[in-house]
C-alpha positions as CSV (number, residue, x, y, z in Angstrom):
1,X,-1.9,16.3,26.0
2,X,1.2,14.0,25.7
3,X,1.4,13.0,29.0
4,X,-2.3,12.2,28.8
5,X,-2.2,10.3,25.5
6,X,0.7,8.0,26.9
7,X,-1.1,7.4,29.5
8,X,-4.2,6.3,28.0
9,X,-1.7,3.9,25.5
10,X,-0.3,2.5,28.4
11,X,-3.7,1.2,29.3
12,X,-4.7,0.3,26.2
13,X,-1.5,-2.2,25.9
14,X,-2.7,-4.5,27.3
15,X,-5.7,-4.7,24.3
16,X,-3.3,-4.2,21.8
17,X,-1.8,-7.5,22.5
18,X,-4.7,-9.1,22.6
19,X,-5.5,-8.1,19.4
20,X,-2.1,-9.1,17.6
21,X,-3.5,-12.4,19.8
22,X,-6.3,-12.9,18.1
23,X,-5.1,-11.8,14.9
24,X,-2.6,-14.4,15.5
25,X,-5.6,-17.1,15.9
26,X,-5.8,-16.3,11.7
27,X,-2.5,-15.6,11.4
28,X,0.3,-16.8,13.2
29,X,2.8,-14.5,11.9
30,X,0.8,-12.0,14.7
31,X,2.4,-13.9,17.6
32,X,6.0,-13.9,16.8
33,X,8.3,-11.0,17.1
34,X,6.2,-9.5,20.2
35,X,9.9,-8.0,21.8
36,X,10.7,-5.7,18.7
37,X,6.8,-4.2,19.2
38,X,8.7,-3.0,22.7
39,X,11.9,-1.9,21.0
40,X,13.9,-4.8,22.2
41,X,16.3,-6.7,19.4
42,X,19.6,-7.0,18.6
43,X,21.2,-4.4,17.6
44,X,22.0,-3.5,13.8
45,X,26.0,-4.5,13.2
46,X,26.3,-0.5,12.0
47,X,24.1,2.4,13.8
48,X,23.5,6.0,12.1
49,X,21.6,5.4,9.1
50,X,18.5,6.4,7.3
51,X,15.1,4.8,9.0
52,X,12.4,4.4,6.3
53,X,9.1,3.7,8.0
54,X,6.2,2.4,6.0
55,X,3.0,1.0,8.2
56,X,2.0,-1.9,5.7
57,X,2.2,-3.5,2.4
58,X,1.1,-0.2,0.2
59,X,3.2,2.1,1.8
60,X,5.9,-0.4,1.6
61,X,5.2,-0.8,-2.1
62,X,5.0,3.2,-2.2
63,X,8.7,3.5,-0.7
64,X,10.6,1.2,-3.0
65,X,12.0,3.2,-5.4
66,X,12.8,5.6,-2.7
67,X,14.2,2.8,-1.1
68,X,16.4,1.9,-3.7
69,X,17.6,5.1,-4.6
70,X,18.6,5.8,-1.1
71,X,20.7,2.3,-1.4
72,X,22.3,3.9,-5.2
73,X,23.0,7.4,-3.8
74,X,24.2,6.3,0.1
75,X,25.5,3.3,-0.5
76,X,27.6,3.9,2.9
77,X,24.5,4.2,4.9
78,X,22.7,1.8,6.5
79,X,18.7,1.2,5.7
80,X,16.2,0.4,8.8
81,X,12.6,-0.5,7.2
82,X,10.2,-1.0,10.1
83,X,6.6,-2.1,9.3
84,X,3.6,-2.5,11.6
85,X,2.3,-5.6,10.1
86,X,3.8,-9.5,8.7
87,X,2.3,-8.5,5.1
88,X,4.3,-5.4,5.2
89,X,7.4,-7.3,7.0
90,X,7.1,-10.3,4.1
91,X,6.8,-7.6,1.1
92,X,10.1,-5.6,2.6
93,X,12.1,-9.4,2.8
94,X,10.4,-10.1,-0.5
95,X,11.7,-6.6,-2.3
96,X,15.1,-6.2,-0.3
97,X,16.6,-9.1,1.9
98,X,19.2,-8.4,3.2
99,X,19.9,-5.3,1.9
100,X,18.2,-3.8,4.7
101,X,17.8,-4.0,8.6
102,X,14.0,-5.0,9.4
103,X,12.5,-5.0,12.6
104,X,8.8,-4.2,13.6
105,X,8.1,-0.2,14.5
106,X,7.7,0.1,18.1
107,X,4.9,1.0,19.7
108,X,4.2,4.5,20.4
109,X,5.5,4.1,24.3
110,X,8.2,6.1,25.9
111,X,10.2,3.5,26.6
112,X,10.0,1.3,23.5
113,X,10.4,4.2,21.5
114,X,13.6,5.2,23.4
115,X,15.1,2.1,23.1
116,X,14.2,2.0,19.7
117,X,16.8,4.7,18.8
118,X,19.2,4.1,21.3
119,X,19.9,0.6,19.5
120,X,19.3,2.4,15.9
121,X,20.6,5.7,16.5
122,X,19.2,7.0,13.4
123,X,20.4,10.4,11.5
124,X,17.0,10.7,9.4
125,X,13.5,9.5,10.4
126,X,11.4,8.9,7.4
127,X,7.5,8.3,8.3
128,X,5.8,7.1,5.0
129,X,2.1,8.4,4.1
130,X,1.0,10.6,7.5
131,X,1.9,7.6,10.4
132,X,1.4,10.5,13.3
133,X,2.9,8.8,16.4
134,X,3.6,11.6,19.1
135,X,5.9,10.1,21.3
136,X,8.2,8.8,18.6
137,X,8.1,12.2,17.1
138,X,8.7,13.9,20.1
139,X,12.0,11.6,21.5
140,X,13.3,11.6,17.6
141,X,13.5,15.4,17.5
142,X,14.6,15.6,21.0
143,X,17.8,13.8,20.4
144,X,18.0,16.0,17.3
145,X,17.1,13.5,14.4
146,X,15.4,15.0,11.2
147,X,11.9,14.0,10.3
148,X,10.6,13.6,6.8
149,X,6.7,12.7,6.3
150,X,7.4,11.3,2.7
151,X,4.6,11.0,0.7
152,X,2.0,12.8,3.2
153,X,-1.9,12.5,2.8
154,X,-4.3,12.8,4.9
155,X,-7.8,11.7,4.0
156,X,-11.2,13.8,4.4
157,X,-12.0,11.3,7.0
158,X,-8.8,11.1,8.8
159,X,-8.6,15.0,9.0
160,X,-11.8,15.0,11.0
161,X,-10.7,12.6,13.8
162,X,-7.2,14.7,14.0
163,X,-9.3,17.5,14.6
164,X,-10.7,16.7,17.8
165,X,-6.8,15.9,18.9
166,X,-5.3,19.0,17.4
167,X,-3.3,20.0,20.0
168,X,-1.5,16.6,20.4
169,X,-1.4,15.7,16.7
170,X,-0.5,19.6,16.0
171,X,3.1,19.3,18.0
172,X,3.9,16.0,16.8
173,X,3.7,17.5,13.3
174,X,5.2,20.3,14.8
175,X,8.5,18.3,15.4
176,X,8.6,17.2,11.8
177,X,11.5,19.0,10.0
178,X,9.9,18.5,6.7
179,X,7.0,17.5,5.2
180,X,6.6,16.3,1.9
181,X,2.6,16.4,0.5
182,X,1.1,14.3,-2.5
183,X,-1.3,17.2,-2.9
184,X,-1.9,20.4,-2.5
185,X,-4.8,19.6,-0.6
186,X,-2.9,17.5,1.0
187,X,-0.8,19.9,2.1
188,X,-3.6,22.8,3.2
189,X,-4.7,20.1,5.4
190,X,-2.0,18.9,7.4
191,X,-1.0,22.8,7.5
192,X,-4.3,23.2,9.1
193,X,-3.5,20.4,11.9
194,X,-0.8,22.3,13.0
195,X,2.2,21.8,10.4
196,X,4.5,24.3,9.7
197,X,3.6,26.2,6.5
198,X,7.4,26.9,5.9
199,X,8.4,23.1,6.4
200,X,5.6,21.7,3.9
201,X,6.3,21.2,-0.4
202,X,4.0,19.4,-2.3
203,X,6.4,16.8,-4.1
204,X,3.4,14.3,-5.6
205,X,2.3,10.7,-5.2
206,X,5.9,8.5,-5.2
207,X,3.3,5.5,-6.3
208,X,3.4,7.0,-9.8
209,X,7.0,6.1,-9.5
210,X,6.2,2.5,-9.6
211,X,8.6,0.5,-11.3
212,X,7.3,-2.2,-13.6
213,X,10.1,-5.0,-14.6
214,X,10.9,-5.2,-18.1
215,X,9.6,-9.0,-17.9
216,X,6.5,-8.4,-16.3
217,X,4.6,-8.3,-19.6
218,X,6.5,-11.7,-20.7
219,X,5.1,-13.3,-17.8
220,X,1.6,-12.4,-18.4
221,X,1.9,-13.0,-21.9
222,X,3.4,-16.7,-21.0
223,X,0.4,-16.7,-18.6
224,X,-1.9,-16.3,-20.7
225,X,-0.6,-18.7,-23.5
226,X,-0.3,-21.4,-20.8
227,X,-4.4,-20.9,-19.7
228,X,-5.8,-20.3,-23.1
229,X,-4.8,-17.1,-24.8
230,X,-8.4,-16.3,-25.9
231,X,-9.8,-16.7,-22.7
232,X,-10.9,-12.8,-21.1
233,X,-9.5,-12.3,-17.8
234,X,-11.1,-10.0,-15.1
235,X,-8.0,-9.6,-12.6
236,X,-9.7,-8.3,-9.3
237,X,-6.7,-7.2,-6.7
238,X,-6.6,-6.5,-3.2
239,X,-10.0,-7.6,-2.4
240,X,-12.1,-7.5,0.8
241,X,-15.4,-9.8,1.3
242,X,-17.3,-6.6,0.5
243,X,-15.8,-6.4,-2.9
244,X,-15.7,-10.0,-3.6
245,X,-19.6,-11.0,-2.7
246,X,-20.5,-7.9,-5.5
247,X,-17.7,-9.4,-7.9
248,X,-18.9,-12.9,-7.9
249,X,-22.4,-12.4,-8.2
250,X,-21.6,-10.2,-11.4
251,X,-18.7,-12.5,-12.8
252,X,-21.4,-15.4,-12.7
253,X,-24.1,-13.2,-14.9
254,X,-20.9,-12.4,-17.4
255,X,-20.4,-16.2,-18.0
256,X,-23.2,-17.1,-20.2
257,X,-22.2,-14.2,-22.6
258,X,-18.3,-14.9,-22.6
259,X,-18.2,-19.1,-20.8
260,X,-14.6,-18.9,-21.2
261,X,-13.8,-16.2,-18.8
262,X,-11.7,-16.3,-16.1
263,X,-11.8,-14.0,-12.6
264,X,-8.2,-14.2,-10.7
265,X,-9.2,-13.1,-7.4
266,X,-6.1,-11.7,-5.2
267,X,-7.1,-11.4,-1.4
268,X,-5.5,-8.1,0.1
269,X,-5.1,-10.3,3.4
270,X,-3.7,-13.8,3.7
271,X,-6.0,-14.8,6.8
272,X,-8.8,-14.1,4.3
273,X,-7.9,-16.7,1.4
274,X,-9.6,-19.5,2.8
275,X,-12.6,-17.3,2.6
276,X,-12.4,-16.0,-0.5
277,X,-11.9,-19.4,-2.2
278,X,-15.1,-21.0,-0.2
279,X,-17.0,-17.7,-1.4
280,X,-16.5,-18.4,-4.9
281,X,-18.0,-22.0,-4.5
282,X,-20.8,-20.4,-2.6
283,X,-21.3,-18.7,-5.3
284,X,-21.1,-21.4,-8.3
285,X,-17.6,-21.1,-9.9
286,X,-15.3,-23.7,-10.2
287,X,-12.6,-22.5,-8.4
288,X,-8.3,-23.6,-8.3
289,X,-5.6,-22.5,-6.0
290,X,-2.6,-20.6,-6.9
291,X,-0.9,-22.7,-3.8
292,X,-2.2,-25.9,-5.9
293,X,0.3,-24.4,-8.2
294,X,0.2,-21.8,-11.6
295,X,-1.6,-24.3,-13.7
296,X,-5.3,-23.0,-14.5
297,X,-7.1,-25.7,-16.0
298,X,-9.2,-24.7,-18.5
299,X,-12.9,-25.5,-16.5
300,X,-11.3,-22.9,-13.8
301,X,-13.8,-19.9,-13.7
302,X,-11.9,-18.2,-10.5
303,X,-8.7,-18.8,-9.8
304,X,-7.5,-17.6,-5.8
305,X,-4.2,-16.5,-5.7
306,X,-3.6,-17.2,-2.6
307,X,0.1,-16.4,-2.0
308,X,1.8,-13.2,-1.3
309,X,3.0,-10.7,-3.4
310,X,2.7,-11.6,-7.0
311,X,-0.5,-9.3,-8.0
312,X,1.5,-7.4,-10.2
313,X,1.9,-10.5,-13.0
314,X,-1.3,-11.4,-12.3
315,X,-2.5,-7.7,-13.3
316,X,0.2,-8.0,-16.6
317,X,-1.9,-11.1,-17.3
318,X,-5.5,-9.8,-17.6
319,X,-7.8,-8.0,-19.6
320,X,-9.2,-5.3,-16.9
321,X,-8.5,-4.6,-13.8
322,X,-10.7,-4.2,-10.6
323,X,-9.1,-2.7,-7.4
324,X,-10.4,-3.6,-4.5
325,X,-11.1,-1.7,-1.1
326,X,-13.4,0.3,-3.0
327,X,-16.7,-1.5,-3.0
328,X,-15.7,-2.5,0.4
329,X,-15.8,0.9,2.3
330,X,-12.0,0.6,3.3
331,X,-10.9,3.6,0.9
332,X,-9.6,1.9,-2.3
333,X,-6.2,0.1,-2.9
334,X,-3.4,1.2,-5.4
335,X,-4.8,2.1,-8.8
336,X,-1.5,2.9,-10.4
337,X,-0.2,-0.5,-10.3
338,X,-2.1,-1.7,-13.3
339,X,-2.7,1.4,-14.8
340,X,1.3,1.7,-15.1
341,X,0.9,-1.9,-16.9
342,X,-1.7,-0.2,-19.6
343,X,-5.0,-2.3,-17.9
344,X,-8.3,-0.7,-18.1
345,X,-9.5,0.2,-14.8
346,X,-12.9,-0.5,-13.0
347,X,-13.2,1.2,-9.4
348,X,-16.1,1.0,-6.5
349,X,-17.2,3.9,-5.2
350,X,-14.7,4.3,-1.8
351,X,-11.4,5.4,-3.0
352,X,-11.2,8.2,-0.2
353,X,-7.0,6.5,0.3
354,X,-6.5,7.2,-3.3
355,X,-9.4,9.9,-4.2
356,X,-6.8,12.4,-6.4
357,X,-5.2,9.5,-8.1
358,X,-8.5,8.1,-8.8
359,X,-10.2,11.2,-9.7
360,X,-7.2,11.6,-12.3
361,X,-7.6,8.5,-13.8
362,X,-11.7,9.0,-13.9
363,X,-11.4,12.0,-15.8
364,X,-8.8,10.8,-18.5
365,X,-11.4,7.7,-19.3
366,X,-8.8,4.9,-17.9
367,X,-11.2,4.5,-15.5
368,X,-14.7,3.4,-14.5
369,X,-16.8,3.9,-11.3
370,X,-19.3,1.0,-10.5
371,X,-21.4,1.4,-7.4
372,X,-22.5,-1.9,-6.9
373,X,-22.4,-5.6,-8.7
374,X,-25.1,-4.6,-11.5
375,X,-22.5,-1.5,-12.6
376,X,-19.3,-3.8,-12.2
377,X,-21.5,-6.2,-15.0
378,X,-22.0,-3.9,-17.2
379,X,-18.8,-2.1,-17.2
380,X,-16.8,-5.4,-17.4
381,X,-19.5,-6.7,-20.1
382,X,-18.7,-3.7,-22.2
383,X,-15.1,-4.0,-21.2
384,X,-14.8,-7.6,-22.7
385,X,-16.7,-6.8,-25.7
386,X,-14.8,-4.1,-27.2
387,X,-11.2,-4.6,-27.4
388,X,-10.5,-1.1,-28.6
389,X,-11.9,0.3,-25.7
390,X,-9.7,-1.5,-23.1
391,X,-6.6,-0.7,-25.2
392,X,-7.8,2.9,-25.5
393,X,-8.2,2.9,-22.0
394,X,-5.2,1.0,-21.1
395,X,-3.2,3.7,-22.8
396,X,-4.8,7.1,-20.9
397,X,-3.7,5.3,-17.6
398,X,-0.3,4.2,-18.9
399,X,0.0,8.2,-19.9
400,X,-1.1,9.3,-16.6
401,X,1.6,7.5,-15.0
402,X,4.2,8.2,-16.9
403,X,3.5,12.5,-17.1
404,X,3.1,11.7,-12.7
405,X,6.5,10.6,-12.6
406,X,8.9,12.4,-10.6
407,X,7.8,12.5,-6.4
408,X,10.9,10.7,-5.8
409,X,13.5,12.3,-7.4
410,X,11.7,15.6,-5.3
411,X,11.8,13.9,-1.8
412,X,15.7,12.8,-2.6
413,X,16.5,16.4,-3.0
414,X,14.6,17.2,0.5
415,X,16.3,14.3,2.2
416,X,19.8,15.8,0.9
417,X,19.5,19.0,2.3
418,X,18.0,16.9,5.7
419,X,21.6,14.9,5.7
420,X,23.8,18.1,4.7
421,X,24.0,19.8,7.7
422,X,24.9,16.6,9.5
423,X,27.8,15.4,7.5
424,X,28.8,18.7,6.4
């Protein structure tokens, strides 16, 4: 089944780069760095370190506090982050620097993956969040290197495709040494795909982890001060053009009730910000530019922040919280992020990426599902009406968080006993 999945990816190389090509047409990060997709770069200055990979910017996000405990308690090893994708490559410069060798992940080819190693020479593999890539499993366990699935899931969705390749995807997670499940469910289902019973522990979701700054809420609250601190701000994050059509029709009924609101719309993609501003004059608001600078004059009814990685203050500087993905069938974006920051949550009905956090969240009322733009009105409309109610709110998701806590501190005890028997 290997031989005949490498195979078929060899084929299909040649459409691969043609889609980082045409990706590239929107964004030209895409067409750089096309050698490390093939496992060719320099090599790192010191070899035998921890690999952490993490596909894209939410899984990047989801291994920084492992990241930087790995940096507190092995402070003699060196870090590789690999990424798929530029967002995920800009938020892993953004979080670390230098701190940490970067280079794309290669693609799941014999070769690239080989060379891959050879230049790394890794003593632990870490795949964030289920990334099942045979090959790369396969030559990592061959030349005896450990593999950690951190964080695992695997989606109702996902599971169904894996079935049909069970055999393939069943030794690849085979090879893993351990496996460490948000879920139970979780868990039961990679088991079922062929996972070792013995090698999987359910350690929880590391995005309750998420570490807020200490000056994140100054920043909102100087935010706020500087656009009009009575003004009610609907903060929607990580938005596709399925969410955002919905939001701004409903945004533009809540105006005549509360004309000084404000909708700060954060595009999950930067190829899409162009769009999203131009939908938000389609649709009647006056809109301003984050790139235009952090000034939001006070006739701005949307505000497009259309810059890279700074949804976090935005979240600390409004009144609720939309998530996006999830009116948009894509399966939902991180919820925890503002929940951790005490912001009242409204959520579409796809959150399949996120469904036990969500479902969590739902059922200790810091939450609300809207199916389309006429439920997103009326929750927001109630939302902005009733200050109590967002606090209240605010406060169950803040406590969710907080009780959640403690998926890292589990996988840094797995990842120990991964680098014992090496250095012992």
């Amino acid at each position: 089944m290997r031989s005949l999945y490498t195979l078929l990816l060899y084929l299909a190389t040649p459409l691969v780069l043609l889609y980082l090509f045409l990706r590239g047409l929107r964004d030209r990060d895409y067409l750089g760095r096309w050698p490390e997709r093939f496992g060719r770069f320099a090599a790192p200055a010191r070899s035998g370190g921890i690999v952490v990979h993490a596909v894209s910017v939410g899984e990047v996000n989801a291994a920084s506090a492992l990241v930087q405990e790995l940096r507190r308690r092995y402070p003699d090893e060196p870090l590789y982050l690999t990424t798929l994708t530029p967002t995920g490559s800009a938020r892993i410069r953004e979080l670390f620097g230098d701190a940490v060798f970067h280079v794309y992940a290669p693609l799941d080819l014999p070769g690239s993956v080989r060379r891959f190693l050879d230049r790394v020479k890794p003593r632990l593999l870490i795949i964030m969040e289920t990334e099942i890539w045979p090959n790369l499993y396969h030559q990592a366990a061959a030349a005896e290197v450990p593999i950690l699935i951190a964080n695992a899931r695997i989606s109702q969705r996902s599971i169904n495709g894996y079935r049909r390749l069970k055999r393939l995807t069943g030794a690849a997670l085979g090879s893993a040494s351990r496996i460490a499940a948000q879920s139970r469910q979780d868990a039961d289902r990679l088991i079922e795909l062929g996972a070792a019973a013995e090698k999987v522990l359910v350690t929880g979701n590391m995005k309750f982890d998420v570490r807020v700054p200490p000056s994140l809420a100054e920043q909102g609250e100087a935010m706020r001060v500087a656009w009009g601190a009575q003004r009610l701000i609907l903060v929607a994050g990580s938005t596709h053009e399925d969410d955002e059509k919905p939001l701004l029709q409903a945004f533009k009924r809540l105006l005549p009730m509360f004309p000084e609101a404000l909708l700060i719309l954060v595009p999950r993609h930067p190829e899409r910000f162009a769009r999203a501003a131009q939908l938000a004059r389609q649709a009647g608001l006056r809109v301003s530019l984050r790139s235009e600078g952090m000034n939001c004059p006070a006739g701005t009814q949307c505000f497009v922040v259309d810059a890279m990685g700074e949804l976090l203050q935005f979240y600390a500087a409004g009144d609720v919280a939309f998530v996006g993905g999830s009116l948009d069938t894509r399966g939902g974006h991180n919820v925890l992020e503002p929940a951790a920051l005490s912001k009242p949550l409204l959520v579409g009905p796809h959150t399949a990426n996120v469904a036990d956090i969500t479902r969590q969240l739902l059922e200790a009322k810091a939450a609300i599902r809207v199916a389309d733009a006429a439920a997103l009105e009326d929750a927001a409309r109630k939302l902005f009406k009733n200050a109590e109610l967002r606090d209240r709110m605010g406060r169950a998701g803040f406590r969710l968080v907080q009780n959640g806590q403690g998926a890292v501190g589990r996988t840094l005890e797995i990842i120990q006993a991964l680098l014992t028997p090496t250095t012992g």
